[in-house]
C-alpha positions as CSV (number, residue, x, y, z in Angstrom):
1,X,105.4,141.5,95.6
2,X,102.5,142.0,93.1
3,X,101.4,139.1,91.2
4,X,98.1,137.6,89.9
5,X,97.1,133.8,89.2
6,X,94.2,131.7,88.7
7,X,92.0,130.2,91.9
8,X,93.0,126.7,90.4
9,X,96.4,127.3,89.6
10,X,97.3,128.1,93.2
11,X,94.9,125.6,94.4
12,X,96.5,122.6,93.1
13,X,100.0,124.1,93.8
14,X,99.4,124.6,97.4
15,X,97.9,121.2,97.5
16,X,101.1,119.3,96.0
17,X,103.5,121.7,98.3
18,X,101.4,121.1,101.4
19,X,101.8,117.8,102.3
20,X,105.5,118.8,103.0
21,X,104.3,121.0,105.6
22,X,105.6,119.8,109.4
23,X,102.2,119.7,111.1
24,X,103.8,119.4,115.2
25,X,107.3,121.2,115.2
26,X,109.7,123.0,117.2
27,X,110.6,125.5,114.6
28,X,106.9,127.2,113.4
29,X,108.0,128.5,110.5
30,X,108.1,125.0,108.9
31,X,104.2,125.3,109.4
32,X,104.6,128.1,106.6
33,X,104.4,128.0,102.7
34,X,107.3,130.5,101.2
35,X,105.7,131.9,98.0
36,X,107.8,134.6,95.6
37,X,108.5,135.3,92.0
38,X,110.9,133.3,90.0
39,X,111.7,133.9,86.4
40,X,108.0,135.1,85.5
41,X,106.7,132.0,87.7
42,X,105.1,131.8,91.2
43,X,107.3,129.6,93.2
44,X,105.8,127.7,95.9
45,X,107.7,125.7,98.5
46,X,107.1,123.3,101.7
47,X,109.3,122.1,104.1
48,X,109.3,120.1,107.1
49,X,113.5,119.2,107.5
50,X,113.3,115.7,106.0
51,X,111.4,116.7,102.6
52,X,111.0,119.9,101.0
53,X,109.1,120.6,97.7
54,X,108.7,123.2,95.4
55,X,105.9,124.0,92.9
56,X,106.2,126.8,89.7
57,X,102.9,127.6,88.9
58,X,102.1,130.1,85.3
59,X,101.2,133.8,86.8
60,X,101.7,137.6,85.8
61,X,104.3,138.8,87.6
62,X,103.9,142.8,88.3
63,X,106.2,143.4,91.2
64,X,108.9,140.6,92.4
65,X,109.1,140.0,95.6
66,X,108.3,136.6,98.6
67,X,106.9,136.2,101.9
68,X,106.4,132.9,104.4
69,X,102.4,132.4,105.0
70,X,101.0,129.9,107.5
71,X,100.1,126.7,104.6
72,X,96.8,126.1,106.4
73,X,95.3,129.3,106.5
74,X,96.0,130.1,102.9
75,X,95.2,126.5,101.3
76,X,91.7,126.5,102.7
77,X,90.9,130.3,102.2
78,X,92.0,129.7,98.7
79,X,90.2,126.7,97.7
80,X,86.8,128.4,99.2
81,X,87.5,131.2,96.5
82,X,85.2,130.9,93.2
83,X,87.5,129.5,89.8
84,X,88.5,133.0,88.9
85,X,91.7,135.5,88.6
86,X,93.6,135.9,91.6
87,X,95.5,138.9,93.3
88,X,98.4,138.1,95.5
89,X,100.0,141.3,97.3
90,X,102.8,142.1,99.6
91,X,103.0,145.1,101.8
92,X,107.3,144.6,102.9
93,X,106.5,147.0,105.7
94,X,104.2,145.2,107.7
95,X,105.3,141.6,105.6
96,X,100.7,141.2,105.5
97,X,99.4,139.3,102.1
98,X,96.5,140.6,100.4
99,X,94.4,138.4,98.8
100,X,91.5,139.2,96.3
101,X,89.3,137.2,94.3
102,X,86.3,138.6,92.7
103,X,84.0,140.0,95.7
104,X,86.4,138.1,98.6
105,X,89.4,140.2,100.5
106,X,92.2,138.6,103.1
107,X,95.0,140.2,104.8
108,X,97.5,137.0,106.5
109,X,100.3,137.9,108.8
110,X,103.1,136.1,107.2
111,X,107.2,136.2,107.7
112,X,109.9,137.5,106.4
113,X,111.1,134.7,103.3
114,X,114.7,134.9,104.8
115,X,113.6,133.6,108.3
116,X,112.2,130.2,105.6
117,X,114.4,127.6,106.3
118,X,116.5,127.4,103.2
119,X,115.1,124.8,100.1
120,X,118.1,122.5,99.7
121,X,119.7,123.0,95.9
122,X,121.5,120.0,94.7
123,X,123.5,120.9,91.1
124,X,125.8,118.7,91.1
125,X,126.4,114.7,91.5
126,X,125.5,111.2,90.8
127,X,122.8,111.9,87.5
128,X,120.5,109.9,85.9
129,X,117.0,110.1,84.8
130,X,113.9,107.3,84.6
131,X,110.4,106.8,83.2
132,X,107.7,108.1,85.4
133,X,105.2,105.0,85.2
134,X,107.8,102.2,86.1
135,X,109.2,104.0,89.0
136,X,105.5,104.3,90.4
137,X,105.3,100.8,89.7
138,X,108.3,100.0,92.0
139,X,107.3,101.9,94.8
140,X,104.2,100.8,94.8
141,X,105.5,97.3,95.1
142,X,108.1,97.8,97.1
143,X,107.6,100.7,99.8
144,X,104.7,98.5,101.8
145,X,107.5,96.5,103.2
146,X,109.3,99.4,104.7
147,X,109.1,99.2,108.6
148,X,106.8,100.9,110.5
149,X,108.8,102.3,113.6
150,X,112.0,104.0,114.4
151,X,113.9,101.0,116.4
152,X,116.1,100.0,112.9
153,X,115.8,103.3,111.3
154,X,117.8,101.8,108.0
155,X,114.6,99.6,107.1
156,X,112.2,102.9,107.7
157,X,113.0,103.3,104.1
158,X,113.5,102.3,100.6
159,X,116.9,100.8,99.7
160,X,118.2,102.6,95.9
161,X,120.9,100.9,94.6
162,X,121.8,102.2,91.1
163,X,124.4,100.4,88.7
164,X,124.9,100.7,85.3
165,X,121.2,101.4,83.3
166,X,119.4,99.3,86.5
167,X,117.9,100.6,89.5
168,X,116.7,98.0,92.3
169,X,114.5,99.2,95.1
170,X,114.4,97.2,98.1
171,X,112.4,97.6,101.2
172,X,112.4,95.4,104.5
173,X,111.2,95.1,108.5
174,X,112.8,91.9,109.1
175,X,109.5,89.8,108.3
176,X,109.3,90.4,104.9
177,X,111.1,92.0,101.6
178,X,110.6,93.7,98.6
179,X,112.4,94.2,95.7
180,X,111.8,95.3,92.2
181,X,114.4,96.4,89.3
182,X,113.5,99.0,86.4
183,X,116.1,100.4,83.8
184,X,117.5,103.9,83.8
185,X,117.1,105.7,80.9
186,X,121.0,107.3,82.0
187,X,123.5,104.8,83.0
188,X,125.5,106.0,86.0
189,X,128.7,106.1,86.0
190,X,129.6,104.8,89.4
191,X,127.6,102.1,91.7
192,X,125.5,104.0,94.3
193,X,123.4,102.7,97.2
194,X,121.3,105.2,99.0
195,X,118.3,104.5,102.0
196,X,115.3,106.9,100.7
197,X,112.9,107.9,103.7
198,X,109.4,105.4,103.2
199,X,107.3,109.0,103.4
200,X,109.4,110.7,101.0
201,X,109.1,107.6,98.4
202,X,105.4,107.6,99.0
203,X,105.0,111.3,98.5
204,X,106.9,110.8,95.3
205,X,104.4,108.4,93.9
206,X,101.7,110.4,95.2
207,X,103.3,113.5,92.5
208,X,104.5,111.1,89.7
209,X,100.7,110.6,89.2
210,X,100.6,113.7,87.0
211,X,104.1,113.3,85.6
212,X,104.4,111.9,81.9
213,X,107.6,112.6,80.8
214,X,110.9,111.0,82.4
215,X,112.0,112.6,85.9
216,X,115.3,113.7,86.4
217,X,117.1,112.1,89.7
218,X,120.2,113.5,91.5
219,X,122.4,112.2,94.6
220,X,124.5,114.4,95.5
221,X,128.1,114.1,96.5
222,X,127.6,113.3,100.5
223,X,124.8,111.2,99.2
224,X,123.0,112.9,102.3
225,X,120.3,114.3,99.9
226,X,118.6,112.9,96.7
227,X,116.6,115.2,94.2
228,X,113.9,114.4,91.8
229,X,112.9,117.2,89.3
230,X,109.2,116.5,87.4
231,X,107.6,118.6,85.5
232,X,107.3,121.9,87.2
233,X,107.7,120.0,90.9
234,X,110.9,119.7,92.6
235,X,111.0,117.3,95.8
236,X,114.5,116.6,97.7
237,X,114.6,114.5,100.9
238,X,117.0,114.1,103.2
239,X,118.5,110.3,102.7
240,X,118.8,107.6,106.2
241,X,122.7,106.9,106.8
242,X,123.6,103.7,107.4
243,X,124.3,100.1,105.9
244,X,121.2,98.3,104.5
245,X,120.8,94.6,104.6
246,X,122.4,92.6,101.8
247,X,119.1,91.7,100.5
248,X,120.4,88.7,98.0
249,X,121.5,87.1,100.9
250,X,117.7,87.2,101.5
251,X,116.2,85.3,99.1
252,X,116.0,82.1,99.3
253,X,118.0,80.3,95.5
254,X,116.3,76.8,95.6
255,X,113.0,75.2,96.5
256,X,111.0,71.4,96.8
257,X,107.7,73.5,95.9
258,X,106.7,75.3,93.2
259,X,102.9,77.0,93.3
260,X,101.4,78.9,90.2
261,X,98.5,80.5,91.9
262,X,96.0,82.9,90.4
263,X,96.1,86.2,92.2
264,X,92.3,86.9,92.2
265,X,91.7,83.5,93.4
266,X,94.3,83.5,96.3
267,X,93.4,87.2,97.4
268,X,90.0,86.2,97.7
269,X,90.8,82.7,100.0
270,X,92.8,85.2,102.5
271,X,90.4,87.5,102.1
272,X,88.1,85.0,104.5
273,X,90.8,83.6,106.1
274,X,91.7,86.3,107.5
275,X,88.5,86.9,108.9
276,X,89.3,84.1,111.6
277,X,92.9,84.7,111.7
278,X,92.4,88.3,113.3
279,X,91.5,86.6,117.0
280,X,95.0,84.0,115.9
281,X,97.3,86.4,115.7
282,X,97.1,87.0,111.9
283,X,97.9,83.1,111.2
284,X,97.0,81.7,108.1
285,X,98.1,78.2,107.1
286,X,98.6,76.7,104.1
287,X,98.8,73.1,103.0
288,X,100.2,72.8,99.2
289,X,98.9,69.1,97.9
290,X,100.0,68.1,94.3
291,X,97.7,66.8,92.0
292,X,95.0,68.5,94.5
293,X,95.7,72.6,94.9
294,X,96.2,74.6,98.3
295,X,94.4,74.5,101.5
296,X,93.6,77.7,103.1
297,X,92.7,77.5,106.7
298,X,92.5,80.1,109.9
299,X,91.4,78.9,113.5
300,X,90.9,81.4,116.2
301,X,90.0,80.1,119.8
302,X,87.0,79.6,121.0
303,X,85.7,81.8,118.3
304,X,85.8,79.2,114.9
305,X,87.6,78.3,111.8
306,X,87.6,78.7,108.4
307,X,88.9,76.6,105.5
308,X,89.1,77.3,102.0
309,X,90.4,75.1,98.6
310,X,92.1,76.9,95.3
311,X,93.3,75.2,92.1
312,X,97.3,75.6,91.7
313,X,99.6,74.4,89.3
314,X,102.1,72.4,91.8
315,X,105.7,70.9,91.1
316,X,107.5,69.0,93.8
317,X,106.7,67.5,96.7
318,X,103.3,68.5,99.7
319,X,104.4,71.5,101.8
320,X,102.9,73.1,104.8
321,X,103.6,77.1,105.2
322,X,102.1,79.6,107.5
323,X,102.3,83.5,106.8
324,X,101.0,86.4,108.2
325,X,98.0,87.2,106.7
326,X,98.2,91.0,106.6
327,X,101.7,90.6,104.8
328,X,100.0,87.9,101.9
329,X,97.1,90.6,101.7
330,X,99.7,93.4,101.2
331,X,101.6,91.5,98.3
332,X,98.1,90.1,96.7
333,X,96.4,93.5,96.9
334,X,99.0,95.3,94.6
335,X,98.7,92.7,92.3
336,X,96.5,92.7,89.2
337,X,94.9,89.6,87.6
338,X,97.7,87.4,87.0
339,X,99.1,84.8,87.9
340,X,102.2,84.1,90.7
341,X,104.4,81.6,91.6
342,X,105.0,80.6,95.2
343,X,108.4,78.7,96.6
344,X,108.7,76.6,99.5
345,X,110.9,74.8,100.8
346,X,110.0,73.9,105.0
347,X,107.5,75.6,106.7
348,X,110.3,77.4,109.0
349,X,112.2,79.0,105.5
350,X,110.6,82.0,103.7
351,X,108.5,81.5,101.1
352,X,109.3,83.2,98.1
353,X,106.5,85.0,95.4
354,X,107.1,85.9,91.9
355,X,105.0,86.9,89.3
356,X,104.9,84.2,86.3
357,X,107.4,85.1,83.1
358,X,109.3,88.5,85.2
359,X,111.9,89.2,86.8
360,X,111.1,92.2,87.7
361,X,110.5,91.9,91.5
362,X,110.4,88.8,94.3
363,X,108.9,89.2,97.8
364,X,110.0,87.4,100.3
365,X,107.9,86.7,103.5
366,X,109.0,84.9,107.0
367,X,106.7,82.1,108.0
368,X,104.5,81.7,111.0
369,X,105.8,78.9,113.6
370,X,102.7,76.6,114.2
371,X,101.6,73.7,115.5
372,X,100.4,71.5,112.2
C-alpha cells in the first residue's frame, strides 16, 4: 500500500474511528485500526464486537493495499506530526507501516488486514432515513435514562420503535423514562422495535455533530444489527435482544395537579437543594400550593436544610411529591429556557414532565417515599 494524505485529514479520521476501539479485550486485534484503499479513498475502521465504525477520508492513492495498526500508537504519533502532507507505506513482507511527514519517520508493526475482525455489511432490510438535528435532539433527551448496569440488560439501551413516518425513542432503569418522537423522512413499510446499545446511541450523537444532511438508517432482517450511514462515516452496532417494557403503560393519562414551571427557575431551586439532599439520599421534596407556587426543600441529618420558593402556574388541588434529585437535574439540565408542565397526582404515583405546547417527548420520574 502506497498512499499519501493530509496530517488533519487522518487526524480527525482516526479520532472519529477510535472511540470504537476495545480498550481491555480478549482478542488484541480489536485494539487495532484496519486502514486500506477503497475506491480512491483511505478507509479507516474501529471495532470493539458491539460497534464498529468506519471513516473514508480524501487521499492519493498510489499502490492499493491495507494493514491492522495498534489505534493508539498511530493516533498520537499522528496528531504530534506538523499540518502537512502525509506518507503512508506498506512493506507486505514484513506487514511494517512507514510513516513520513516532513522531517518525522515511523516504522509500526502492524497485522495482516485479514486477521481484522470483519466490519459487518448490512445491504439489505428495514430502510428509512432521518434529519440529523432532530435525531440528536432525541438522544440527547432520551439516552440519560438508559440504566447504568448489566442486571436488566434490555433497559441498557434505547428503545427504537419505527411505524409509519414516526420514530419514538424510549429509554428506562425502572426509576424513570424517557421518550421522545421525531418524523422519518422514509415511512417504513412494516412496524419495527429494536433495543439500541446506550454507548452506541451516544457515540452516534457524538458523530451527528458534523452531519448536515439526512442519515440513512438500516435494520437488517435478524434485526440483530442496525446501520447508520452519514456523510463519509458508517457506524453499525450490534442491537440487545429481548422484549422492552411497554412504555405507554408507563405514563401516567390523568392528574389532580397541573404545574407550569419555568425551567431556569426550577434548575436553579434543585440546584441548592440538592446541596443538602446529597447526605439524604438525593431527596428533594416538593410542596405544590395554588394561588402560592412550589416549595423546594432538602434536609440532611445532623448536617441542615434548605428551602427554596418558585412562582408556578398551578391548576387543581395542593400536592406533595418527592423525586430524586439527580434524575430532576438530569431532565432540567437538557432543557433550554422554557417553560414545563409538571403532573401529579399522590405523592406515591410518578410525576409526569412535559414541555408546554409539544408533544414531542414526556419524562416520567418515580417518587421518593417520605415522611411529610
Amino acid at each position: 500500500m502506497q498512499v499519501s494524505c493530509t496530517q488533519e485529514n487522518l487526524s480527525k479520521g482516526l479520532g472519529i474511528v477510535g472511540r470504537a476501539v476495545a480498550t481491555r479485550t480478549t482478542l488484541p486485534i480489536t485494539n487495532h485500526v484496519l486502514i486500506g484503499t477503497d475506491n480512491s479513498r483511505l478507509r479507516l475502521a474501529a471495532t470493539n464486537l458491539e460497534i464498529a465504525v468506519s471513516c473514508w477520508i480524501g487521499t492519493q492513492v498510489i499502490e492499493e493495499g491495507s494493514i491492522a495498526v495498534p489505534a493508539g500508537l498511530l493516533t498520537d504519533f499522528v496528531n504530534s506530526l506538523p499540518s502537512d502532507q502525509i506518507g503512508l507505506g506498506v512493506a507486505s513482507q514484513t506487514q511494517t507501516m512507514e510513516i513520513k511527514c516532513a522531517q518525522s519517520e515511523a516504522h509500526i508493526s502492524g497485522q495482516k488486514a485479514e486477521e481484522f475482525p470483519p466490519i459487518p455489511q448490512i445491504g439489505e432490510g428495514i430502510n428509512t432515513k432521518i434529519e440529523a438535528l432532530p435525531l440528536r435532539t432525541a438522544i440527547g433527551q432520551v439516552v440519560f435514562a438508559a440504566a447504568a448496569d448489566d442486571s436488566r440488560p434490555v433497559l441498557t439501551g434505547g428503545y427504537a420503535q419505527l411505524s409509519g413516518d414516526k420514530l419514538t425513542l424510549a429509554a428506562a432503569d425502572g426509576f424513570r423514562l424517557a421518550v421522545y418522537n421525531l418524523p422519518l423522512l422514509t415511512p417504513v413499510g412494516e412496524e419495527v422495535g429494536v433495543i439500541i446499545p446506550a454507548r452506541s446511541l451516544r457515540e452516534l450523537d457524538r458523530l451527528l455533530r458534523d452531519q448536515e444532511d439526512p442519515l440513512e438508517v438500516t435494520i437488517n432482517p435478524q434485526k440483530s444489527q442496525i446501520l447508520f450511514r452519514l456523510k463519509n462515516v458508517e457506524i453499525v452496532s450490534q442491537l440487545i435482544q429481548g422484549s422492552f417494557p411497554d412504555y405507554n403503560q408507563l405514563i401516567p393519562q390523568s392528574h389532580t395537579t397541573r404545574a407550569v414551571i419555568n425551567v431556569a427557575e426550577f434548575l436553579r431551586a434543585i440546584k441548592s437543594a440538592s446541596v443538602f439532599a446529597r447526605d439524604g439520599s438525593g431527596i428533594v421534596k416538593l410542596e405544590i400550593i395554588p394561588n402560592e407556587g412550589i416549595q423546594i426543600s432538602a434536609r440532611a441529618e445532623e448536617v441542615g436544610d434548605n428551602e427554596g420558593k418558585i412562582s408556578a402556574s398551578i391548576e387543581g388541588q395542593a400536592a406533595k411529591i418527592a423525586f430524586n434529585s439527580k434524575y430532576l437535574m438530569d431532565i432540567f439540565g437538557i432543557l433550554g429556557d422554557e417553560q414545563v408542565v409538571l403532573e401529579v397526582t399522590t405523592p406515591s404515583s410518578p410525576g409526569v414532565f412535559r414541555p408546554v405546547g409539544e408533544e414531542d417527548w414526556v419524562q416520567v420520574v418515580m417518587p421518593m417515599f417520605v415522611q411529610w
